[in-house]
C-alpha positions as CSV (number, residue, x, y, z in Angstrom):
1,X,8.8,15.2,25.7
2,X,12.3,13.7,25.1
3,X,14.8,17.0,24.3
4,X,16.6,16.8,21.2
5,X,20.4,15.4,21.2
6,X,22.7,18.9,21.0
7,X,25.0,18.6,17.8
8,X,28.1,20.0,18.3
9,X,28.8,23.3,16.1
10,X,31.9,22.1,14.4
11,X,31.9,20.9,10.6
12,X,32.5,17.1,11.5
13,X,29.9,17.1,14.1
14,X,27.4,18.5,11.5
15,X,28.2,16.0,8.8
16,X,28.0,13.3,11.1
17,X,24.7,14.1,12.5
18,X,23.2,14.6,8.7
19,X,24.3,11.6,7.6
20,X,22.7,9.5,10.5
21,X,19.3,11.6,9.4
22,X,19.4,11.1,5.9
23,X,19.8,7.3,6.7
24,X,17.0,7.7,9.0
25,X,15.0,9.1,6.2
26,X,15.8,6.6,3.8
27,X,14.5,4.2,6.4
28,X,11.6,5.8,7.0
29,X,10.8,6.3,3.0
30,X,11.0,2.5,2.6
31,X,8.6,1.5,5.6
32,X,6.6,4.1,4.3
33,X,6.7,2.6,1.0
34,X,6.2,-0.9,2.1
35,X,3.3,0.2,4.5
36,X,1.4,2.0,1.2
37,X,1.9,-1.6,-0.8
38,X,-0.1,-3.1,2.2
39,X,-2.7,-0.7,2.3
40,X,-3.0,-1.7,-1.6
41,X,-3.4,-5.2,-1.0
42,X,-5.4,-5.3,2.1
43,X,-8.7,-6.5,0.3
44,X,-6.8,-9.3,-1.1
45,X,-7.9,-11.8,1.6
46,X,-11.2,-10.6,1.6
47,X,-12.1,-11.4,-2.2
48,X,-10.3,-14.5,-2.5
49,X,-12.0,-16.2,0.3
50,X,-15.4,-14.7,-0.6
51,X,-14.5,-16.0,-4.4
52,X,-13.7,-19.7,-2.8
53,X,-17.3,-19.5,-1.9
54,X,-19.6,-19.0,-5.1
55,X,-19.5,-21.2,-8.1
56,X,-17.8,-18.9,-10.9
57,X,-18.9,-19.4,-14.5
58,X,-15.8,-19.7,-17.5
59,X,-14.5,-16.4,-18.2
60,X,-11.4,-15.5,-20.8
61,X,-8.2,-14.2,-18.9
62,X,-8.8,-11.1,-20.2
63,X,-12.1,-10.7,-18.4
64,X,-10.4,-11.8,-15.0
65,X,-8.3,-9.1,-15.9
66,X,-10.2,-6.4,-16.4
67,X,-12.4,-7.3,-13.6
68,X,-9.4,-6.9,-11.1
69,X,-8.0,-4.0,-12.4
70,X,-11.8,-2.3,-12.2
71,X,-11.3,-3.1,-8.6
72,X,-7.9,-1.4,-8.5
73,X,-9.2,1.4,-9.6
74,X,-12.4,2.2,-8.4
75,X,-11.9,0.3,-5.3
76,X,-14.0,-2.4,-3.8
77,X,-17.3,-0.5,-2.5
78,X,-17.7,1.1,-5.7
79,X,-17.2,-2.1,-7.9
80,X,-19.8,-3.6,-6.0
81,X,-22.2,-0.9,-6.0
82,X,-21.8,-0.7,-10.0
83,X,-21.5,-4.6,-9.8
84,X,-24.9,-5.0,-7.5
85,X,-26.7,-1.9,-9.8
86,X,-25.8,-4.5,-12.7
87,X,-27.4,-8.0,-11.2
């Protein structure tokens, strides 16, 4: 294991190194951010190629909707279950 860089004790040495962390922080908060919008949107490619595949009767907007944010929240296994439990 890699030992850590020594800081120096005086003042400008200490500023120095926290402001090179906090800007490694803030880069690390926004791949962690960007990483959790991923994770959201992983089953996107999924459904839309399984829903390119079945014949879809008319629905309103509003159903489409509602039927997506279901999804959202309970999460794809569980819509289906409920969705399968329903057919």
């Amino acid at each position: 294991m890699a030992r850590p860089k020594k800081v120096g004790s005086d003042l400008m040495s200490i500023s120095a190194e926290r402001v090179r962390l906090e800007a490694e922080l803030a880069d690390l908060a926004a791949r962690e951010k960007e990483a959790i919008e991923a994770a959201r949107d992983a089953g996107r490619p999924a459904l839309l190629s399984a829903l390119e595949r079945v014949k879809i009767g008319e629905m309103t907007r509003q159903d489409a909707k509602a039927i997506a944010g279901a999804i959202a929240k309970l999460g794809g296994v569980q819509a289906a279950k409920l969705l399968a439990a329903k057919a």
